[in-house]
C-alpha positions in Angstrom: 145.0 14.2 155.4 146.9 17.1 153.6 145.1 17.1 150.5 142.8 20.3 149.8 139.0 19.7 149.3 137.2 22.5 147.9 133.6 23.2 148.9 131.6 25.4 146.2 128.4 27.5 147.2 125.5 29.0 145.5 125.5 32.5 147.0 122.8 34.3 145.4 119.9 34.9 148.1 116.9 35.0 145.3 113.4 36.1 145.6 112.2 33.4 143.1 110.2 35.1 140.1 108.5 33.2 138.0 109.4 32.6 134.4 108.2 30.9 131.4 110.4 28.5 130.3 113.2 28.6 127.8 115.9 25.6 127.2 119.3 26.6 126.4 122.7 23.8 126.8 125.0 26.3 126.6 127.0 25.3 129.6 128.4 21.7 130.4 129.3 22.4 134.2 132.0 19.9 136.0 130.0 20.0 139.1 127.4 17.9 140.9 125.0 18.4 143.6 125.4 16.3 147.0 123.6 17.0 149.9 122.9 21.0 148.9 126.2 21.7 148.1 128.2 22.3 144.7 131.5 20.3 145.2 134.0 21.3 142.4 136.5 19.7 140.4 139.7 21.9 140.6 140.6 22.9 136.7 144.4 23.3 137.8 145.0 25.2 134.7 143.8 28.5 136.8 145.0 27.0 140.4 146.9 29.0 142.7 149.3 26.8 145.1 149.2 27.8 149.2 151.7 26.3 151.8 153.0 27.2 155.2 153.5 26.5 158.4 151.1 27.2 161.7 154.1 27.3 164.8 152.2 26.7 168.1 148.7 25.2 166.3 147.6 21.7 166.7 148.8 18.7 163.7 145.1 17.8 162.1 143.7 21.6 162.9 142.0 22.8 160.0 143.3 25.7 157.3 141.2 27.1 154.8 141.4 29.5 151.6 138.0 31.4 150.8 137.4 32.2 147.3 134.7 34.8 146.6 133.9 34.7 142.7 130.5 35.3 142.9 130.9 38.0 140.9 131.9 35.5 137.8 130.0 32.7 138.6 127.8 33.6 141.3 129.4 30.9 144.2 132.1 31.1 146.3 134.7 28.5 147.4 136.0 27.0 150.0 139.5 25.3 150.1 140.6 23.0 153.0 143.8 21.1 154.4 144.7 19.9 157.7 148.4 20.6 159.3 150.0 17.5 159.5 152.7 16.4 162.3 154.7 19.3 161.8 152.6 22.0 161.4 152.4 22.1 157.6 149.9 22.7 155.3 149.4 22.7 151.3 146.3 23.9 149.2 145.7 24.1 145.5 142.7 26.8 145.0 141.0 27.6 141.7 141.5 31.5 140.7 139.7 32.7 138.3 140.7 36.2 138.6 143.6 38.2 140.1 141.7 39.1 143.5 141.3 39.2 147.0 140.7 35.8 149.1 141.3 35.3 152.5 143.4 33.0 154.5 141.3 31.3 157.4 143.1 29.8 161.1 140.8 29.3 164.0 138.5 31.9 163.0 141.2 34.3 162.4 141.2 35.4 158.6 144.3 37.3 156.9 142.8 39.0 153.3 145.5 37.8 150.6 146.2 38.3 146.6 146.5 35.5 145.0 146.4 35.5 140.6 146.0 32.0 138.8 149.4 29.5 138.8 150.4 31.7 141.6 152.9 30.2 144.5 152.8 31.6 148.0 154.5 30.6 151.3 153.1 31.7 154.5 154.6 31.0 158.0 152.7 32.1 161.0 152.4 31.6 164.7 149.0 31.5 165.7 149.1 33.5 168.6 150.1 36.7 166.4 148.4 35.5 163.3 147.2 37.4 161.5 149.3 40.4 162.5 152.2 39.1 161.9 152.7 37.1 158.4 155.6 36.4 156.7 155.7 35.5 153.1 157.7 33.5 149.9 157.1 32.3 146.7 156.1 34.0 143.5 153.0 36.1 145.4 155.3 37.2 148.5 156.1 40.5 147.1 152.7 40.9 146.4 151.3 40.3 149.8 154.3 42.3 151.5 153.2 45.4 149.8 149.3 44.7 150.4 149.8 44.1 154.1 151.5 47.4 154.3 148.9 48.8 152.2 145.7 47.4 154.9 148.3 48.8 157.3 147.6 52.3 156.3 144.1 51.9 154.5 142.4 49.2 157.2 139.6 47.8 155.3 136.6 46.5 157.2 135.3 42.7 155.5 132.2 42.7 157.9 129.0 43.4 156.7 127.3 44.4 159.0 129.5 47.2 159.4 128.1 48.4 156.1 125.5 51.0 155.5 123.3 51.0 152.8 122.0 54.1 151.0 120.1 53.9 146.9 120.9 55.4 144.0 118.2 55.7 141.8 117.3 52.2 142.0 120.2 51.0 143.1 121.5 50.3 146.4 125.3 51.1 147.1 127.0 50.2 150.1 129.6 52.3 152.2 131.5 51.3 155.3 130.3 53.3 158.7 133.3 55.2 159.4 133.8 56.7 155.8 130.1 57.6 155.9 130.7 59.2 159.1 133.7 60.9 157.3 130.8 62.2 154.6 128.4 63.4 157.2 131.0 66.0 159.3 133.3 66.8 156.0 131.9 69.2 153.5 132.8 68.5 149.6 136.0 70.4 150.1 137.2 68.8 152.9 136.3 65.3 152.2 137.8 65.9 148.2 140.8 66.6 150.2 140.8 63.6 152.7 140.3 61.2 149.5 142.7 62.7 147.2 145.7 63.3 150.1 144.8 58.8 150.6 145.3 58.4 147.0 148.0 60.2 147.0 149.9 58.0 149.5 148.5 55.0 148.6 150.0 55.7 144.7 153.1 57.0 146.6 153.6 53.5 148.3 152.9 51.8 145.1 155.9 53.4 143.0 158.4 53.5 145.9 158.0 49.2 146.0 158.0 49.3 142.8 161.0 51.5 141.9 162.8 49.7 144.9 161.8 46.4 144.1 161.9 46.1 140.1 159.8 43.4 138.6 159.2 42.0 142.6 155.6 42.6 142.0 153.6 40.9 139.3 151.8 42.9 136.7 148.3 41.5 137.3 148.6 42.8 141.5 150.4 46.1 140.2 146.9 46.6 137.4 144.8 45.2 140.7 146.3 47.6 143.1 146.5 50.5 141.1 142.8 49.7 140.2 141.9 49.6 143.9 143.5 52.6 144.9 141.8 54.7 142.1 138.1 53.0 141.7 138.1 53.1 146.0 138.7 57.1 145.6 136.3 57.5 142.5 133.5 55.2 144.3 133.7 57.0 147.4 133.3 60.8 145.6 131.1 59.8 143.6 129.3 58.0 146.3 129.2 61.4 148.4 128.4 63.3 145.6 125.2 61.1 145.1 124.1 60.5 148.9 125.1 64.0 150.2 123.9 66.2 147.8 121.6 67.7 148.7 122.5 68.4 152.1 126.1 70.3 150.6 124.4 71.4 147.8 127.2 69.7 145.4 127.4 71.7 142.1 127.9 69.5 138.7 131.8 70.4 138.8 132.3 68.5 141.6 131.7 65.4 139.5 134.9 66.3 137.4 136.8 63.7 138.8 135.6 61.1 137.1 137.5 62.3 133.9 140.3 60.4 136.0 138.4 57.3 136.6 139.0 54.7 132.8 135.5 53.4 132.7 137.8 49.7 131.4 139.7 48.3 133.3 141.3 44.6 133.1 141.0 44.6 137.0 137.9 43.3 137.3 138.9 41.3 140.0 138.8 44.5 142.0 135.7 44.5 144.1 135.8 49.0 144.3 135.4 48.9 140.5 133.0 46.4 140.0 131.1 49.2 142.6 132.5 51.8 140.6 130.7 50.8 137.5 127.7 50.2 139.0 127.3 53.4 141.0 128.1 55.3 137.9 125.1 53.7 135.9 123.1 53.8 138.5 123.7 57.4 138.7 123.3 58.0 135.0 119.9 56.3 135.1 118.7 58.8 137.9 120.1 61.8 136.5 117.6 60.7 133.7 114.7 59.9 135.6 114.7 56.2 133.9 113.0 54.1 135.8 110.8 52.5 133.3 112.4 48.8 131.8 114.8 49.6 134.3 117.1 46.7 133.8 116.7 46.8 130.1 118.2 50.6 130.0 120.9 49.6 132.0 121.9 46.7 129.8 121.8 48.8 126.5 124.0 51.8 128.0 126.7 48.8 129.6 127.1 48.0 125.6 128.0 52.1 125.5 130.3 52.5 128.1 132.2 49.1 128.4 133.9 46.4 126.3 135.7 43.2 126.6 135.4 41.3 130.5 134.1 44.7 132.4 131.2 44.6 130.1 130.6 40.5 130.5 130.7 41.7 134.1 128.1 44.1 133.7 125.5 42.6 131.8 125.5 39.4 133.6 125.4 41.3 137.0 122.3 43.1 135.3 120.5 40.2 134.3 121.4 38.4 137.8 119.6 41.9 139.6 116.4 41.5 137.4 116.1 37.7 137.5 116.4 38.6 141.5 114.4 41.3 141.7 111.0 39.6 140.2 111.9 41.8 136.8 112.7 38.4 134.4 110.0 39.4 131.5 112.2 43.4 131.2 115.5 41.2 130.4 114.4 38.2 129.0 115.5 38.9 125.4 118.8 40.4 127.2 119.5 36.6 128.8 119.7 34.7 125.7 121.4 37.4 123.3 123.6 37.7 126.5 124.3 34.1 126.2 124.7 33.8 122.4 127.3 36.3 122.1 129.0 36.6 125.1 133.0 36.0 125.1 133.7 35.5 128.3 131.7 32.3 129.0 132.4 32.2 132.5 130.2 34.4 133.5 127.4 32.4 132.0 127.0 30.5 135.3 125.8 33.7 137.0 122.5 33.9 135.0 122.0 30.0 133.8 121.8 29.2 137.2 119.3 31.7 138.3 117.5 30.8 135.3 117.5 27.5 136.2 116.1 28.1 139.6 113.1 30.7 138.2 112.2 28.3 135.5 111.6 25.6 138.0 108.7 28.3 139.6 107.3 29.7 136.3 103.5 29.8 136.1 102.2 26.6 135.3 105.1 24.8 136.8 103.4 21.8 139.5 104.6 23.2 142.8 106.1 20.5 144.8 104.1 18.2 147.4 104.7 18.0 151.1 103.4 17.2 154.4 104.3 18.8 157.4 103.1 18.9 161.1 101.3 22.6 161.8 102.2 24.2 165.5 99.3 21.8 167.2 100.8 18.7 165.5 97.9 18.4 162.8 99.2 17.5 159.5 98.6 20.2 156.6 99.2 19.1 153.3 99.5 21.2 149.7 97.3 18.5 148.3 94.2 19.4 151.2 94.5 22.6 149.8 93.9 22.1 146.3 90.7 24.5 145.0 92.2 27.3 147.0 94.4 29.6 146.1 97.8 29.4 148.5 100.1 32.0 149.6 102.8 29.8 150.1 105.0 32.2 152.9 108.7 31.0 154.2 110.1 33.6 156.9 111.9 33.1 160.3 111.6 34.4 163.6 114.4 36.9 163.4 113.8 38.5 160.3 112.5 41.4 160.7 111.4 42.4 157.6 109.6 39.0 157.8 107.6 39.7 160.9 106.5 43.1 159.6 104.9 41.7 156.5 103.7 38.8 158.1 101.6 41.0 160.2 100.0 42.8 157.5 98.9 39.7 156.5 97.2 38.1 159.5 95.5 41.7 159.3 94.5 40.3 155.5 93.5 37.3 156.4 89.9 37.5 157.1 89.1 38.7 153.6 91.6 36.8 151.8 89.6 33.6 153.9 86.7 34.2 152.5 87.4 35.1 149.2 89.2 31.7 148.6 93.0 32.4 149.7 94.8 30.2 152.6 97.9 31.5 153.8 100.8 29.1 154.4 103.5 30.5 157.0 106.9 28.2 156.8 109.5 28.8 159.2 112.7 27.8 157.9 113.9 28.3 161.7 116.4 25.8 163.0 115.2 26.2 167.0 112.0 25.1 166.7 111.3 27.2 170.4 112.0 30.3 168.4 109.0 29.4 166.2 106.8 28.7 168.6 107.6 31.7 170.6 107.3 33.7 167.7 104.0 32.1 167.1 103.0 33.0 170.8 103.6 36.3 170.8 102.4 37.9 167.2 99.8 35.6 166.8 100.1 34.8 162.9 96.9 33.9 161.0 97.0 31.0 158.9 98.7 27.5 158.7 102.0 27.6 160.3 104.3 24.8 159.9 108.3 24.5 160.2 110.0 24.0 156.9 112.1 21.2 158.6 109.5 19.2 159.8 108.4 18.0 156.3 107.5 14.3 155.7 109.9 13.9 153.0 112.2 16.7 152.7 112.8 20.2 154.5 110.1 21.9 152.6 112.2 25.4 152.3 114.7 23.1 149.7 112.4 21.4 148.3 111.1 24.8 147.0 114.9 26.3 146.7 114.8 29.0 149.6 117.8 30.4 150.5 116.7 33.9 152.0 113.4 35.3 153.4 111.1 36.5 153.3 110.2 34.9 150.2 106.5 33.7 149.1 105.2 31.7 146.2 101.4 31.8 144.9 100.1 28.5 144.1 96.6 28.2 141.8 93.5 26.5 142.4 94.9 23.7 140.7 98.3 23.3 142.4 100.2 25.1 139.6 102.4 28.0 140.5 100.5 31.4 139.5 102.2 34.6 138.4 103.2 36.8 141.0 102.7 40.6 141.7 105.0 42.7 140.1 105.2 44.8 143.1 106.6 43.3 146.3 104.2 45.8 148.4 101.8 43.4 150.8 99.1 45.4 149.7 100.1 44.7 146.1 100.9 41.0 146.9 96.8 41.1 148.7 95.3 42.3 145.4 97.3 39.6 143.1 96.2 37.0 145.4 92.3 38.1 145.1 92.6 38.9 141.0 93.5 34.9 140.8 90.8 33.7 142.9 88.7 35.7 140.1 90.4 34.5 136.8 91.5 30.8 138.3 
């Protein structure tokens, strides 16, 4: 079997809010669900062609292509061949945008450009891959000059590598060793370290090019020039933001971004979809706006951006709120987004989402099930009816899960008595990892695993993908509006206003 399969994911991790219900039909998808999974029909109008050679692998080993467009669509894909009796492979893999995707070998992945109706050749032996690559085809010059680029600019694709700071309300994301990098440089010194990298970053651009005339393809030269000045911008302005207060960072400092185009056509470029999002989000604090939030944010996109960045923007605002338990602030935004937006493809991002809130919107039946608690008793939503549920899916190792979960069992007594039963669901695959969990916090409540559901895992049934996540179910077995807060102590007083009003 040589022929490429692609495998397409929802990737959004959603705190479901709830939502009253609209009906838009916007959108004819060419996708179908099977067994949880979107599985695509390639549109080879924007397909990008992959071959090569594996010396030293195994014939029927698998090779895959990783597509990360969530920031279109809101899924990723995943393109697959085996290496047949010599060692070849061939893959056709839908591009929507000039961008990054990444090459995959037994668990070795090689970061790679590839722009719709690309060709590229790749011959590799897996003991050096993916050190040592050699390319062909119409993307080889491409991938030449962006290997030596990683060469001198290493970038680090694991997450957990990442820290985490907020801006205003937002939460950007910078890589450990250039935060270590802002913590011992002061501005002078890290301005310096950033400008003498873009320097030889744009150095290494014009010398291929200048060598190599027309080798590289205008979408990877607009892509590469975008990441080597949006990576710069993001990072000072970044500093500026985070650090200071500690370096007492005066408003010149923030000069720089006269060189940063708030439009660029490279919105493929992962540093300046940051970019753009760390300079709203900087905006909005300088202003002290944190009322309609979202709403804000969507009106100064239409300001500042135009044409694909701004389709971008307002769909990645809408996807925030819609995941953030803020649908009501940008419900007006949704469908004006999706009556006049241009760039349809980025539609997906927020019908889907929508489609997944509505489904939970107060007054919506919450869906039946059955399940064995931890002493094999059967607890069923139905048994419960006349009580107000707090419907709870966590896991053993989520932390964040455990804490709140806590809080509650200290709740519980009162919420008992006033008419609320708690519902913990594990969506835990071990089930000795619940049970030991169980064991040792000692979690008030009905605790069942989501997996051990008469009829279906309950956590699908309900659409979890991340926890902690909770739903409130009313007296009469409709879902009930949620706090707007996501504080325990806020979720507590929610849960005893509705025993009240229900």
């Amino acid at each position: 079997m040589n022929a490429s399969v692609a495998i397409s994911n929802m990737i959004f991790f959603i705190p479901f809010a709830t939502f009253f219900g609209i009906i838009h039909s916007k959108m004819i998808r060419n996708t179908f669900l099977a067994c949880g999974l979107f599985f695509s029909v390639a549109t080879t109008a924007h397909a990008a062609f992959v071959s090569g050679i594996f010396k030293n692998s195994t014939p029927g080993s698998i090779v895959q292509i990783f597509v990360p467009h969530y920031y279109v669509d809101g899924r990723t894909d995943t393109y697959w061949a085996e290496l047949d009796d010599q060692l070849h492979f061939s893959i056709e893999a839908v591009i929507p945008e000039p961008q990054i995707v990444f090459l995959i070998h037994n668990e070795e992945r090689l970061p790679v450009f590839l722009e719709p109706t690309d060709t590229l050749n790749v011959r590799a032996d897996i003991f050096q891959f993916p050190l040592v690559v050699t390319f062909s085809g119409r993307g080889s010059a491409n991938n030449r000059l962006l290997q030596q680029y990683f060469r001198e600019n290493p970038p680090d694709y694991d997450e957990l590598n990442n820290i985490r700071f907020k801006i205003g309300q937002w939460w950007g994301v910078v890589e450990q060793t250039m935060n270590d990098r802002m913590e011992s440089l002061d501005p002078v010194s890290f301005r310096e370290y950033l400008d003498h990298r873009k320097m030889a970053a744009s150095t290494l651009l014009d010398d291929f090019s200048t060598k190599s005339p027309g080798a590289i393809t205008p979408a990877f030269f607009d892509w590469m020039a975008a990441e080597i000045v949006y990576s710069w911008a993001y990072h000072l302005l970044f500093y500026g933001q985070v650090y200071g207060n500690r370096y007492q960072i005066q408003p010149e400092f923030f000069d720089f971004l006269n060189d940063a185009p708030l439009v660029s056509e490279a919105i493929g470029n992962e540093w300046y979809r940051l970019f753009l999002q760390a300079l709203v989000a900087r905006q909005m604090a300088k202003n002290n706006i944190t009322e309609n939030y979202f709403a804000r944010q969507y009106g100064l996109a239409g300001v500042l951006l135009t044409g694909k960045p701004l389709a971008f923007y307002r769909s990645e605002i809408i996807r925030l709120a819609f995941s953030g338990d803020r649908y009501r602030e940008v419900l007006p935004y949704y469908i004006q987004f999706l009556q006049n937006n241009e760039f349809t493809a980025y539609d997906a991002k927020v019908t889907d989402l929508y489609e997944k809130i509505a489904r939970v919107a107060p007054g919506t039946p919450a869906p039946a099930f059955t399940a064995e608690d931890a002493e094999g008793k059967a607890v069923s939503l139905a048994q419960l009816r006349g009580k107000i549920v707090y419907l709870n899916f966590w896991a053993s190792w989520c932390s964040a899960c455990l804490k709140k979960m806590d809080m509650f069992s200290d709740y519980a007594s009162e919420l008992n008595r006033n008419g609320v039963e708690i519902v913990n669901i594990s969506i835990d695959e071990n089930a000795g990892n619940w049970r030991n969990a169980l064991t040792e916090r000692g979690f008030k409540g009905h605790n069942l695993l989501a997996s051990s559901g008469h009829e279906n895992n309950i956590a699908l049934i309900y659409g979890v993908e991340a926890v902690p996540q909770y739903f409130i179910i009313a007296k009469n077995g409709t879902f009930a509006e949620k706090s707007p807060s996501s504080q325990p102590e806020d979720i507590k007083n929610q849960l005893l206003n509705l025993t009240k009003s229900h």
